[in-house]
C-alpha positions in Angstrom: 110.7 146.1 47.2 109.5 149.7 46.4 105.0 150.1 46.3 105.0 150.7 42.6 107.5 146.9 42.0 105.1 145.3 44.4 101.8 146.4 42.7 102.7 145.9 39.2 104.3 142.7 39.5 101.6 141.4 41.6 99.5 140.8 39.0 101.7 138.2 36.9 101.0 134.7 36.8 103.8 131.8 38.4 107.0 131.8 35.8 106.0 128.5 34.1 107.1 128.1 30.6 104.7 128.6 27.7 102.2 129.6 30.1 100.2 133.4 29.7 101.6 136.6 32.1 98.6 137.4 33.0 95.2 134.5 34.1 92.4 135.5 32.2 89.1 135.4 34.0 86.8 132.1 35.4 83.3 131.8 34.4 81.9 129.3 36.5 78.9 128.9 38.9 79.2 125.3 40.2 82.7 123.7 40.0 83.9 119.7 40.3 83.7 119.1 43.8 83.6 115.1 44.4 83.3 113.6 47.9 84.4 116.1 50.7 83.2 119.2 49.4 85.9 121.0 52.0 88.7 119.5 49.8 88.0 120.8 46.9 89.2 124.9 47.2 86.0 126.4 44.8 83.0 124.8 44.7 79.8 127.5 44.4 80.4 130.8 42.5 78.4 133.2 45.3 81.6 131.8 48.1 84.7 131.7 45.9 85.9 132.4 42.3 89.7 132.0 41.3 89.3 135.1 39.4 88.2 137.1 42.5 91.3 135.1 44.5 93.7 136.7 42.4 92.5 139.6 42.5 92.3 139.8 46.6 96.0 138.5 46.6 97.0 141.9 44.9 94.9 144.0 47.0 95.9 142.2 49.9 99.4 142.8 48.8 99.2 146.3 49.1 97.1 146.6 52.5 99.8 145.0 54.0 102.3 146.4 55.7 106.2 146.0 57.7 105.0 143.4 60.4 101.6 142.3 59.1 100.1 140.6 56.1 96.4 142.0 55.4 93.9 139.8 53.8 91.2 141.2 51.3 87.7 140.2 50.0 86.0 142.1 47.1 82.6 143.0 46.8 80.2 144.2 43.9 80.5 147.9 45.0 82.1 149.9 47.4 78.6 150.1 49.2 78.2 146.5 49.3 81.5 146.3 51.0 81.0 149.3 53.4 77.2 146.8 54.4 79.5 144.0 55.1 81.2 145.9 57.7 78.5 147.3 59.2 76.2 143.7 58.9 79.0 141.7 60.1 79.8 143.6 63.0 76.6 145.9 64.3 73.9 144.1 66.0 70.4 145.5 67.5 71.5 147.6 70.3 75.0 148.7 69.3 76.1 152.2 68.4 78.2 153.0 65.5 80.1 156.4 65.6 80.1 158.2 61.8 81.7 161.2 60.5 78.5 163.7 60.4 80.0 164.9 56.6 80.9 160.8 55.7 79.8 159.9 52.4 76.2 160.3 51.7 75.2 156.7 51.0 77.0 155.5 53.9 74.9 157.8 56.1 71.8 157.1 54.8 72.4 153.7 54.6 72.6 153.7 58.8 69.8 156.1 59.1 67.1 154.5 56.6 68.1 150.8 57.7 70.4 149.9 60.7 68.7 152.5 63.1 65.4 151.2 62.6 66.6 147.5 63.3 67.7 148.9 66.8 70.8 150.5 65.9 72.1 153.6 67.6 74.0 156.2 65.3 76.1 159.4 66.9 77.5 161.6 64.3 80.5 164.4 64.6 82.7 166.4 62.0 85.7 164.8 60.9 87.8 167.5 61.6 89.6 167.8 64.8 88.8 164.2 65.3 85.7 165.2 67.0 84.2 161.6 66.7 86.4 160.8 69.7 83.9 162.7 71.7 81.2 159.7 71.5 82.6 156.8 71.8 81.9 155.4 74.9 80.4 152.1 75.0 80.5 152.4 71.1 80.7 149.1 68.9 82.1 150.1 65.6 83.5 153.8 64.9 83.4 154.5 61.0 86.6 157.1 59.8 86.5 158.7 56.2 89.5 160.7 55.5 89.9 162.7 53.6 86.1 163.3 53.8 84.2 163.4 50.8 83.6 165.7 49.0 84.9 168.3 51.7 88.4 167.0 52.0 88.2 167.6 56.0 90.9 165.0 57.3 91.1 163.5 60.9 94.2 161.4 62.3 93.2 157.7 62.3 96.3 156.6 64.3 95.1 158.8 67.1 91.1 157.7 66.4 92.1 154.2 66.4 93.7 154.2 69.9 90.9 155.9 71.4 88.6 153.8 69.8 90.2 150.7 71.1 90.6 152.1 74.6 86.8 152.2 74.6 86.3 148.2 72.9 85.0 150.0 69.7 86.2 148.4 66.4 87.3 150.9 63.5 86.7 151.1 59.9 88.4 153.7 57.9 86.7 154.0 54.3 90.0 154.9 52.3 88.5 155.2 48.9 90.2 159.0 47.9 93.5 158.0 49.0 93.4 154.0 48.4 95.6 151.6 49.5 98.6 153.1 48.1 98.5 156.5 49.0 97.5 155.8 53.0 97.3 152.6 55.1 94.6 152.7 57.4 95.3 149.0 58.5 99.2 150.5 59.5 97.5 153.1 61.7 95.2 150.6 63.5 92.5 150.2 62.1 90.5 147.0 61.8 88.9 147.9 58.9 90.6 149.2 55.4 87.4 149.7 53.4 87.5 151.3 49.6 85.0 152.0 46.4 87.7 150.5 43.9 85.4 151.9 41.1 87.5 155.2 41.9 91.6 155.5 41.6 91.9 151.9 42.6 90.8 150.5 39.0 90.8 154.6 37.8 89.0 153.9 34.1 85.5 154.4 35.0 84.3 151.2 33.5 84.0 149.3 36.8 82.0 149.0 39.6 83.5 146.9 43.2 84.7 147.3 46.0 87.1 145.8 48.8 87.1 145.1 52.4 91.0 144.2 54.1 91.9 143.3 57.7 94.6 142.2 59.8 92.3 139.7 62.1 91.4 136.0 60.9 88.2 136.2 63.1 87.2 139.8 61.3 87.8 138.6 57.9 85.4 135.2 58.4 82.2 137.4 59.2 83.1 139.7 56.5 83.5 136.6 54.2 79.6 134.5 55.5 78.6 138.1 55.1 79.4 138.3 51.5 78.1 134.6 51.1 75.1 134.5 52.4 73.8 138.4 51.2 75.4 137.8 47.7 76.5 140.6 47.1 79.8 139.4 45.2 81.5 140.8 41.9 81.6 138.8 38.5 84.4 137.4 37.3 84.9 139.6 33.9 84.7 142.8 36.6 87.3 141.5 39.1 89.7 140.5 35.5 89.2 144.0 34.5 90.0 145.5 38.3 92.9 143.1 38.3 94.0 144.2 35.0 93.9 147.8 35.5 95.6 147.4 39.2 98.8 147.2 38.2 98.9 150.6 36.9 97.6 152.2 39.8 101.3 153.7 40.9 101.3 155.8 37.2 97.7 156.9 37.7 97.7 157.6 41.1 101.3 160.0 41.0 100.6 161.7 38.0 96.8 162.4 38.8 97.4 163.3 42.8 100.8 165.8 40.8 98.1 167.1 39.1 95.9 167.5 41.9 98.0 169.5 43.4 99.1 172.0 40.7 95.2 172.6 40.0 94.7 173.2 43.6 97.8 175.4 43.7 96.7 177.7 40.7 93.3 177.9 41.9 94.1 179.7 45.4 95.2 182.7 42.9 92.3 183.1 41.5 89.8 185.8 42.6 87.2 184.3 42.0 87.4 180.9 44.5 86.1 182.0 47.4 88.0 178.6 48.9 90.3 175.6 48.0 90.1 172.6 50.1 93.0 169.8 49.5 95.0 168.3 52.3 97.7 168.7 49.9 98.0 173.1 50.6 99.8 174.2 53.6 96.9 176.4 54.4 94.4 173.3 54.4 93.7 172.6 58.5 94.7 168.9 58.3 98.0 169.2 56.5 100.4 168.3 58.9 98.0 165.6 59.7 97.7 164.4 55.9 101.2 164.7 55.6 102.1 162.7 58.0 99.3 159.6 57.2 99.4 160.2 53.8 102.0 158.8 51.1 99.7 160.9 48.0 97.3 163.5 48.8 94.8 162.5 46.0 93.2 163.3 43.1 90.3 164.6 44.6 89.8 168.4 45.3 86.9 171.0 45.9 86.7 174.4 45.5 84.1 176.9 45.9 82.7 179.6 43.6 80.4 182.5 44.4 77.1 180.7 43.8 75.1 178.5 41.7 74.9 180.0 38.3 79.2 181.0 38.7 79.6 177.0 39.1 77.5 176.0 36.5 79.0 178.7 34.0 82.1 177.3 34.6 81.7 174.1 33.7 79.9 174.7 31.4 82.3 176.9 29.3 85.4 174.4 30.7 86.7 172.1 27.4 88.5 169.8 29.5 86.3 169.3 32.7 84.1 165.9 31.9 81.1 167.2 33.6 80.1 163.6 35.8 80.1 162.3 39.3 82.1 159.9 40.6 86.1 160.4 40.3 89.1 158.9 40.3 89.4 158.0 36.5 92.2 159.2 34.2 89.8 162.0 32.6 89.8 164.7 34.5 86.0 165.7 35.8 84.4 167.7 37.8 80.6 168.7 39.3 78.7 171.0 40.9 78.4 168.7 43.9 75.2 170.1 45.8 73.1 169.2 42.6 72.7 165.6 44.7 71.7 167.1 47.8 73.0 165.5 51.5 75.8 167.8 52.3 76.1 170.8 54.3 77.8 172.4 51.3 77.6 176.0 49.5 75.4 176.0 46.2 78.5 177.0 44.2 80.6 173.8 45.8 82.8 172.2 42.6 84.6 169.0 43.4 87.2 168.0 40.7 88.7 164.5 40.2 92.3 165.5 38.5 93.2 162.9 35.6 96.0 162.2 34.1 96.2 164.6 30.6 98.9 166.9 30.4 98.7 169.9 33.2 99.5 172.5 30.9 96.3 171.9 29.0 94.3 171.5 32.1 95.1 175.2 33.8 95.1 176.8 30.2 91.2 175.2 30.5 90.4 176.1 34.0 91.8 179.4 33.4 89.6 180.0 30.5 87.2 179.1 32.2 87.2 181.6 35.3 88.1 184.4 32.9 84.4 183.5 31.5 83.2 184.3 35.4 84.1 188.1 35.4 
């Protein structure tokens, strides 16, 4: 059965005559749980909700792979999810190896908290997996790829063996090129970690994320984690994620299509000094993206000459939703050093393609550049 089959039919309920397509969520916080409380399968909302079950089921679904069934368990954001990995796992006098351009909270989150309770962090670029450099005697090596928001991409198959050679676990945070579009679990890792606020859910109403592994042992720390820290999603959010899953293979084609034309057009324009999209032939990790990679993404960057060209652009752009975050159906777009964190060029724009017609989206950007000269 073909990915887009598989995801869409996932969420459907049992074929049981006069009974709903689709569950509808399950508010509860203590449920009937006589006797044994191990024989009843939900008894407190902060372990288990069959809303969130049903959910994991279709996430799990589609981290699995030809050999393998994956497991998943949701989380209230994708940072909550990315702490269960590094909680469950890290322990005062381990070392973690990061991506030194990794997603900004991530980072910080090590630096401001797991270093000072005796954790060792070593950092290196994404590109030309140079995190393979460090990883002696390493616990827990974290991959993002692409990198965000500089779209650098590393090979996680390769990463992974290393890594294991040297008895280090390996968490790939897969949020720009979710589940569908690359399989980190496939390629070895232990880890498949995503924001599914972004292209998973993709109508920038909801805030989770997910954790998915292969190993039984893995998946019951990452589970007591979640139980004990509650930091666990609500059962209206994981309807809604559940909901807007299934069509994840339309958003996800025609947004990463329209990724591509936008980064395309753009390399012809005089006035982007640089386009960065594993997606171009001239981007460094192509072949590698190409060959890891089922969709490129949505996500793109692109630099113009400084500050005030970027902010002039989107400012006179009609069609660019000016916000972070990305992955929705509405196209938007930022001038992504207005945050701070990353080693990038004042006039740094990262764009999240959506889903409106691509015609209307270069007649917009084009406008828009002709308002530069």
């Amino acid at each position: 059965m073909r990915d887009s089959t598989r995801i869409i039919r996932s969420t459907l309920t049992p074929a049981s005559p006069g009974e709903p397509l689709h569950s509808g969520p399950v508010f509860a916080a203590p449920y009937h749980t006589p006797g044994d409380p191990s024989d009843a399968p939900y008894s407190y909302a902060r372990s288990h909700n069959p809303t969130w079950t049903e959910l994991e089921r279709a996430i799990a679904q589609m981290e699995s792979g030809p050999g393998y069934e994956a497991s998943a368990l949701v989380f209230a954001s994708g940072m909550a999810a990315t702490t269960a990995v590094f909680g469950a796992v890290l322990r005062p006098g381990d070392a973690v190896v990061m991506p030194s351009n990794a997603y900004f909270a991530a980072r910080v989150l090590v630096q401001e908290y797991f270093t000072k309770m005796g954790i060792e962090l070593r950092t290196a670029p994404t590109e030309g997996n140079a995190q393979a450099e460090l990883l002696e005697g390493a616990k827990l090596l974290w991959i993002e790829t692409p990198s965000n928001p500089t779209m650098e991409v590393c090979d996680i198959a390769v990463l992974c063996e290393a890594a294991h050679r040297a008895g280090a676990l390996v968490a790939v945070d897969n949020t720009t090129a979710t589940p569908l579009g690359q399989s980190p679990l496939a390629l070895g890792a232990d880890f498949s970690v995503a924001s599914d606020a972004k292209s998973m859910t993709g109508h920038s109403d909801l805030l989770l994320g997910h954790v998915a592994t292969r190993d039984p042992e893995l998946l019951a720390k990452i589970d007591q984690w979640r139980t004990l820290t509650g930091g666990i999603l609500g059962p209206m959010e994981a309807w809604l994620a559940l909901r807007s899953i299934a069509t994840l293979p339309l958003r996800l084609e025609r947004s990463c299509e329209n990724a591509q034309r936008i980064a395309e057009f753009l390399t012809t324009r005089k006035e982007v000094e640089s386009v960065l999209y594993p997606g171009l032939p001239s981007h460094p990790g192509h072949a590698i993206a190409a060959k890891q990679m089922r969709y490129f993404g949505a996500v793109l960057s692109f630099i113009l000459h400084d500050r005030a060209a970027a902010e002039k652009f989107l400012a006179t752009s009609k069609l660019l939703t000016e916000a972070t975050s990305f992955g929705g159906i509405t196209t938007t777009a930022e001038r992504r050093a207005r945050w701070g964190g990353d080693a990038i060029p004042e006039g740094f724009i990262r764009l999240s393609a959506g889903c409106e017609a691509i015609e209307d989206l270069i007649d917009d950007i084009t406008q828009a550049l002709d308002a530069l000269q």
